[in-house]
C-alpha positions as a Python dict, from the first residue, in 0.01 Angstrom:
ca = {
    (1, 'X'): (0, 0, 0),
    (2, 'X'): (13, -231, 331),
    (3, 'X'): (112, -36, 690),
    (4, 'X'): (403, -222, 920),
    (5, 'X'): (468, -215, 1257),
    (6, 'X'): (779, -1, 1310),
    (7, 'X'): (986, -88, 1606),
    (8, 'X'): (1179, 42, 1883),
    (9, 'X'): (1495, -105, 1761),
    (10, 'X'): (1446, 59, 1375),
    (11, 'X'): (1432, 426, 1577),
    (12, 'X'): (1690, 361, 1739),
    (13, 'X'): (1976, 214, 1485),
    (14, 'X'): (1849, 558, 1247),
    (15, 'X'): (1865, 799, 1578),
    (16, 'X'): (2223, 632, 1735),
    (17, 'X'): (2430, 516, 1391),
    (18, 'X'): (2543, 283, 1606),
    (19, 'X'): (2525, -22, 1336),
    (20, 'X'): (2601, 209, 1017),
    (21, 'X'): (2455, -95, 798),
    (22, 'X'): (2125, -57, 1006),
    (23, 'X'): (2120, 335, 1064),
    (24, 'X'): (2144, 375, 641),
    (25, 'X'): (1841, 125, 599),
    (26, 'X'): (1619, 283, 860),
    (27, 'X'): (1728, 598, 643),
    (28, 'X'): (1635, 480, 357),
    (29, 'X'): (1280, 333, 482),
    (30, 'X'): (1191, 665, 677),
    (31, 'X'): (1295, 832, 322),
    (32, 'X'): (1009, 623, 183),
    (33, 'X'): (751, 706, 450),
    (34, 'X'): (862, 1051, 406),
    (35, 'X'): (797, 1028, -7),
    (36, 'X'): (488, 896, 96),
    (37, 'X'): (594, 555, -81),
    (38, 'X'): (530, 368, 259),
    (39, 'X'): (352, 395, 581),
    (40, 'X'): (379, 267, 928),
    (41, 'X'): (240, 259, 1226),
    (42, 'X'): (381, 253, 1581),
    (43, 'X'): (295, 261, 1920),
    (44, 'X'): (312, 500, 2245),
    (45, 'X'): (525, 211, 2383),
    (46, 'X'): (749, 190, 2128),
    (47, 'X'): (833, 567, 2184),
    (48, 'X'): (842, 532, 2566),
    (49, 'X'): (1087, 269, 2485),
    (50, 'X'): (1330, 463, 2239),
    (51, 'X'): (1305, 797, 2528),
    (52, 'X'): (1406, 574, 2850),
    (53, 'X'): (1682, 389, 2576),
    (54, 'X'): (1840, 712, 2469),
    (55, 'X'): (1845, 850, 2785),
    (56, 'X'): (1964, 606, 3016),
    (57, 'X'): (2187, 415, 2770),
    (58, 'X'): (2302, 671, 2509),
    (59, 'X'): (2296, 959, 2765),
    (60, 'X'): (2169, 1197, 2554),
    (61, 'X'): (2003, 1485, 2690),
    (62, 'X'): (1621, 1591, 2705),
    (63, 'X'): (1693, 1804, 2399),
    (64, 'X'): (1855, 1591, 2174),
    (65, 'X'): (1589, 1313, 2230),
    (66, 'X'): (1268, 1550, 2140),
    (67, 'X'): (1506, 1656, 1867),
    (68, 'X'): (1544, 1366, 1751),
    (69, 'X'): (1197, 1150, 1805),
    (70, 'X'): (979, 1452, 1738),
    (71, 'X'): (1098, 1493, 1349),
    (72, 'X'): (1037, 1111, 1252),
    (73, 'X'): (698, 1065, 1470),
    (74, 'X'): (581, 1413, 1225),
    (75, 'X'): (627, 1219, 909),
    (76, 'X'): (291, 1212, 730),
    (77, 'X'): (340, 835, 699),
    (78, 'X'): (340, 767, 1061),
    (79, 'X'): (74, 693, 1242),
    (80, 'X'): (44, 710, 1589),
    (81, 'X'): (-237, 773, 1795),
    (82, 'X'): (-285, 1105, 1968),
    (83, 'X'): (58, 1179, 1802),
    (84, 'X'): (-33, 1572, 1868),
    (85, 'X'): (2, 1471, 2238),
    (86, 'X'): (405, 1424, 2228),
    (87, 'X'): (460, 1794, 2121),
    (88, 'X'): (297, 1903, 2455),
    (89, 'X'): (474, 1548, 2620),
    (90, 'X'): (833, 1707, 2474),
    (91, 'X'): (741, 2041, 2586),
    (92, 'X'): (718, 1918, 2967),
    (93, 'X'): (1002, 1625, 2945),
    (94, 'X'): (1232, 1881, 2859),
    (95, 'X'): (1106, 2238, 3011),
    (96, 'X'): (997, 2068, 3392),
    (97, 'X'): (1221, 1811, 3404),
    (98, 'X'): (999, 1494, 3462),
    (99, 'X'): (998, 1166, 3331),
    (100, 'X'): (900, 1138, 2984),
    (101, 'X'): (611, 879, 3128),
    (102, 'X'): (499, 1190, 3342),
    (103, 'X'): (516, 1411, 3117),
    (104, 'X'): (270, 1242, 2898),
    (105, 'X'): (65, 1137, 3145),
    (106, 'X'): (44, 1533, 3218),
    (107, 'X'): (-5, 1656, 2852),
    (108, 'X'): (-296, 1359, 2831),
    (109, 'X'): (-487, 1461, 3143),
    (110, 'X'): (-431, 1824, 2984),
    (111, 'X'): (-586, 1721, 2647),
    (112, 'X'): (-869, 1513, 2825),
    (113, 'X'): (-935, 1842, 3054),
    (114, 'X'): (-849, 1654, 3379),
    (115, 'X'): (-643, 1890, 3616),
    (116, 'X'): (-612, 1693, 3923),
    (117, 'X'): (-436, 1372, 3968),
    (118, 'X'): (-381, 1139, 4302),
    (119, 'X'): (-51, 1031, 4281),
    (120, 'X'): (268, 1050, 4525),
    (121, 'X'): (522, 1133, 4238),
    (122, 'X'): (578, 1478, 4350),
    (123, 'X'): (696, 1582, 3969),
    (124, 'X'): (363, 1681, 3923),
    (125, 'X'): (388, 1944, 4120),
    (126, 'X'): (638, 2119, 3833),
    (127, 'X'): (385, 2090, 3610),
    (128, 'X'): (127, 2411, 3564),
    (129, 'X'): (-246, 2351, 3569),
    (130, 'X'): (-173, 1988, 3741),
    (131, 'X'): (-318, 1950, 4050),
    (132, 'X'): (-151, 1670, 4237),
    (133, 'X'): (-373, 1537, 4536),
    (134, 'X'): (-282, 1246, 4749),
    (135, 'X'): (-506, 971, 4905),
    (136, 'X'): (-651, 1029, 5229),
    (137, 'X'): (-716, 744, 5499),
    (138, 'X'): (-1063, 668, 5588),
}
């Protein structure tokens, strides 16, 4: 059995049923993955994608998009690497209220055991164990 690319777009005709044509064959396919009759492979920017789409053009809330996402990126047929890293990514997107790009910036220092970050972006500072330091002159 060969692996595919899945895109951005496929997530998001299954997770909006906006094109009803589209949303019953990205059914059908993540049926398949889930049988374990297929298998796919996608990419941390094709999620990023899909959580900034949802949100800014679907308006749906933090919830609904880790309840949605977080089901089809747990099929067995998916791979994505560090895919353990988005349950602790959906954890802080949706509990401190950061951007989802934050938030798994955050859950990958956590994983790498890196606690301190320079950055202005004062959304780390919601986030426990995150350090957030900021460049000195000189």
């Amino acid at each position: 059995m060969s692996t595919c690319f899945l895109d951005t777009n496929i997530l998001l005709r299954f997770l909006t049923g906006d094109d009803k044509q589209k949303a019953q064959k990205a059914l059908n396919l993540f049926m398949r993955i889930e049988r374990g009759e297929e298998k796919v492979i996608t990419s941390s920017s094709v999620i990023f994608e899909a959580v900034f789409t949802l949100q800014k053009m679907y308006k749906l809330s933090r919830e609904e998009i880790r309840d949605k996402i977080l089901p089809i990126i747990s099929l067995r047929g998916v791979h994505l690497a560090d895919k353990g890293l988005y349950y602790r990514a959906f954890d802080i997107y949706v509990n401190k209220n950061v951007s989802f790009v934050d938030a798994y910036n955050a859950a990958f220092m956590i994983s790498e055991e890196i606690f301190n970050i320079y950055s202005w972006d004062t959304g780390f500072d919601k986030i426990e164990g995150i350090v957030r330091l900021e460049p000195e002159e000189g």
